[in-house]
C-alpha positions, 0 to 999 in steps of 0.5 A: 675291742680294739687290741695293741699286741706287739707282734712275735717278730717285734719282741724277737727282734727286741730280744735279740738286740738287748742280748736277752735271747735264750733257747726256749728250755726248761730249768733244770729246777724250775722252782728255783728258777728266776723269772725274766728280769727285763721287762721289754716295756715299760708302764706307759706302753703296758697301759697303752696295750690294755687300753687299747684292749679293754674298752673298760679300762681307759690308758690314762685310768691304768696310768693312774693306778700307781701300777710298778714293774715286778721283777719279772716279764711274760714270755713275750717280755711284757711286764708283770705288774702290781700295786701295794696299798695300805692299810688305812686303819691302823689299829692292828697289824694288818691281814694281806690280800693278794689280789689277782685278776686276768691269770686266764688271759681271754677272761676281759672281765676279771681284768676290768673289775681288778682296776675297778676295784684298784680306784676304791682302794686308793679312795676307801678311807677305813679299809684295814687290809695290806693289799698287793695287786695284780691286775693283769698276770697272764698279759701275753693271753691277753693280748694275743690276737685272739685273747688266749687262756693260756700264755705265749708258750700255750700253757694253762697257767692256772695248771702250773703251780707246783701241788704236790704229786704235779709230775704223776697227776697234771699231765694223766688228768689232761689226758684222761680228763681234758681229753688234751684239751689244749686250753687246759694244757699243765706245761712240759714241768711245774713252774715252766712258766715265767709268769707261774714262777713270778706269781710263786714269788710274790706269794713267798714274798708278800707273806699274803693271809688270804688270795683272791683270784678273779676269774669268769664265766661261771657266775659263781664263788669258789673256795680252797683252804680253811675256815668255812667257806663263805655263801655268797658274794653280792650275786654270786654263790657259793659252788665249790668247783673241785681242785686240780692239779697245778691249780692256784686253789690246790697249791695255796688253799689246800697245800699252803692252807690259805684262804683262797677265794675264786671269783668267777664272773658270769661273763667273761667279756662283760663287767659287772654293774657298779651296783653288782661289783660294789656288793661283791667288794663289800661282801668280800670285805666283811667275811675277811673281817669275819674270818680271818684270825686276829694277828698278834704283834710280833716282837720289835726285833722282828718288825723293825725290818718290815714296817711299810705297811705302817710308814706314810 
């Protein structure tokens, strides 16, 4: 597959230019950290890159998908981006997804499948939920020639988010564990990382009742937080993987005691048949229907502020 990745002397270059370069340190507190606030791209050049990527995602169709620049920007400066969708069914106040793909940057397929995904939310007529969007979160491993797992700094972003204990337990389980693997590298601190502590931000602001994050190539369904799990997804079955420090599962399932459900394709670099994606969806729909508590309006006073999800 072709790539566009824009070389480490450009976005240097760039970075220099714009007065945004600054010693590669950590935060003293990291959690409080703000990620970057200006993206060296913007949607049309990010689109041109993931095009130019994923055979499966066409430029035009990732221009179309509505996508907006978050506050915040990779290592290398690209753009961190998302799509809010509303709930088409208004009957209730409505449950929030967080939907994530990509946060493992060499895994094409969990990209792919999100824009999938992203065109029958902007067409379902009856869908009920408030869904924001990530498509992309690890952008710089993506398009890194080769693709990486980790992001520009070489870190696991999926071993970064801040679990209780992360300083005793992250960097004891790479070595003792991953015997240092590198593709499991926790990074030098929790939230060291830009693209960690935007993802922390849209949780704490999006509110989300339940994350899914795709993954591959494992070929199954994983599950943190409460309720019972579910058994299976369209092809895919239900096969607990376990939880790690600094990971997704452990900070938002186990710690924050959201559902989070880990789709893990079976193939990193091929997408699933329309037929086997749509099953998928659909069983995915149906259980957070099933499974997630009915939520009670809240007083007026309360709501006022926060009616997006029920404004045209």
């Amino acid at each position: 597959m072709a790539s566009s990745n824009p070389q480490p002397s450009r976005w240097l270059r760039a970075r220099l230019l714009a007065g945004l370069f600054v010693a590669a340190s950590i935060p003293a507190n990291a959690a409080d950290a703000p990620a970057p606030a200006v993206p060296l791209a913007g949607v049309r050049e990010a689109c041109e890159s993931i095009g130019g990527r994923l055979g499966s995602v066409e430029i035009h169709e990732c221009l179309d998908a509505g996508l907006k620049i978050g506050d915040g920007a990779s290592v290398r400066g690209e753009p961190l981006m998302y799509r809010d969708y509303l709930p088409r069914s208004r009957r209730a106040v409505p449950h929030r997804v967080l939907l994530l793909g990509g946060i493992h940057g060499d895994e094409f397929s969990a990209v792919s499948v999100v824009f999938d995904w992203m065109q029958r939310l902007q067409h379902e007529r009856f869908q009920p939920f408030y869904w924001r969007v990530i498509p992309s979160a690890n952008p710089d491993g993506l398009l890194s020639h080769p693709a990486t797992r980790m992001n520009a700094h070489g870190v696991d972003l999926n071993r970064n988010f801040p679990t209780p204990n992360w300083k005793a337990d992250a960097m004891a389980y790479w070595i003792g564990r991953t015997r240092r693997d590198p593709r499991r590298y926790p990074g030098p601190s929790a939230l060291s990382e830009p693209e960690t502590r935007w993802l922390l931000q849209q949780i704490r602001s999006f509110h989300p009742d339940a994350i899914v994050s795709v993954h591959a190539p494992y070929g199954v369904l994983d599950y943190d937080g409460p309720h019972d799990p579910p058994q299976q997804f369209g092809y895919l079955r239900l096969h607990l993987l376990g939880t790690y420090p600094g990971s997704l599962g452990n900070y938002a399932g186990v710690n924050m005691n959201l559902p989070v459900i880990t789709l893990e394709l079976p193939h990193a670099g091929i997408m699933p048949t329309p037929a086997q994606s749509q099953r998928i969806w659909g069983d995915m729909l149906a259980w957070l229907q099933q499974n997630l508590p009915e939520k009670k309006p809240a007083p007026l006073y309360m709501r006022l502020p926060d009616v997006s999800w029920d404004a045209e």
